[in-house]
N, C-alpha and C positions, 0 to 999 in steps of 0.2 A: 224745748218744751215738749214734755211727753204728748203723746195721740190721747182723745179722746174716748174710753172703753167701746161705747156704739160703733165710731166708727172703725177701729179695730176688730169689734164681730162683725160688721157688716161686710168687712172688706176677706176676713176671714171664710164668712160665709159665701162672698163670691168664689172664692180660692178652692174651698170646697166643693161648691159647686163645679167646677170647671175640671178639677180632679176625677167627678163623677164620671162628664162628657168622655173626659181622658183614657179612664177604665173601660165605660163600654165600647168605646173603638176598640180596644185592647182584646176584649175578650170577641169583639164580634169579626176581629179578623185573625182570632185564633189558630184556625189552620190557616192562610194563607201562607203559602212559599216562601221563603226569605222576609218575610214581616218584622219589620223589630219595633218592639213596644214602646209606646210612650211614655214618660215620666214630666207628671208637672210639679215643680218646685215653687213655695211660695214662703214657706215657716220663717227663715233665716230673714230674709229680706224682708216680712212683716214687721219682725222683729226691732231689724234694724231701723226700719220706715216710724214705726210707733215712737221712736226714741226721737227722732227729728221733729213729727209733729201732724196733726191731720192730715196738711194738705200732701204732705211725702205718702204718707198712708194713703188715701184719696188715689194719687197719682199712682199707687204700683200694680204692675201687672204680672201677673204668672210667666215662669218662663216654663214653656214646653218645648222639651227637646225628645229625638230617640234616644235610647239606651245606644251607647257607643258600641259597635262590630269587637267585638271578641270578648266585651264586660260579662261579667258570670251571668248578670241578667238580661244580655242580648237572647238567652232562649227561653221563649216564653212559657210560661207555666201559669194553668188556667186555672189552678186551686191559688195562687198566689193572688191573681187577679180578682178572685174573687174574694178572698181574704181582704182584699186591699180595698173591693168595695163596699162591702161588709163592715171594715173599717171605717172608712169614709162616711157612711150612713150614721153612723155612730157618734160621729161625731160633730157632723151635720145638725141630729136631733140634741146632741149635747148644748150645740149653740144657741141653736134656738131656744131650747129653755130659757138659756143663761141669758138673751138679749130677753125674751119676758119680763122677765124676775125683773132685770136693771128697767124696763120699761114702768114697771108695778110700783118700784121704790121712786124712780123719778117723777112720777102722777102722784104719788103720796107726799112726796116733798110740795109738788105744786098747790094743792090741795088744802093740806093741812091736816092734822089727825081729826077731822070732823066725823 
């Protein structure tokens, strides 16, 4: 039984959020020495979670790992970083709309067209 669309944004939106956190550590230990950047992965495993069903969805957690020693993106780059927050925000604001909107349609169904 598919996941429920709310709580696939909502858990989306956690995902993103956490992404956020991820970034700004990123960029605020930019120069640090030997620092290697975080990456949080959520997309595939939502994916997968929404296909089982809420409480899978419910139950998943972001996996944050570093970037592995010698990956093209073990050297960090601060226009990337911020690209990728810039991104993020983007799509941040995109969800929330879109949990609105489904919020607006579900009060109208309650409702009635009164």
């Amino acid at each position: 039984m598919a996941a429920d669309n709310i709580v696939i944004m909502l858990k989306a939106l956690d995902g993103l959020a956490a992404r956020g956190t991820v970034i700004a550590q990123n960029i605020a230990n930019a120069g640090t020495p030997n620092y290697r950047p975080l990456r949080l992965r959520f997309e595939q495993a939502l994916r997968d979670a929404a296909l089982v069903g809420d409480e899978a969805v419910r139950a998943l957690a972001p996996t944050i790992a570093p970037v592995p020693a010698g990956a093209p993106e073990a050297h960090q780059r601060l226009d990337l970083e911020l690209a990728a927050a810039s991104t993020t925000a983007l799509r941040y604001g995109a969800l929330i709309d879109m949990l609105g909107r489904q919020m607006q349609l579900e009060a109208l169904a309650v409702r009635g067209n009164n």
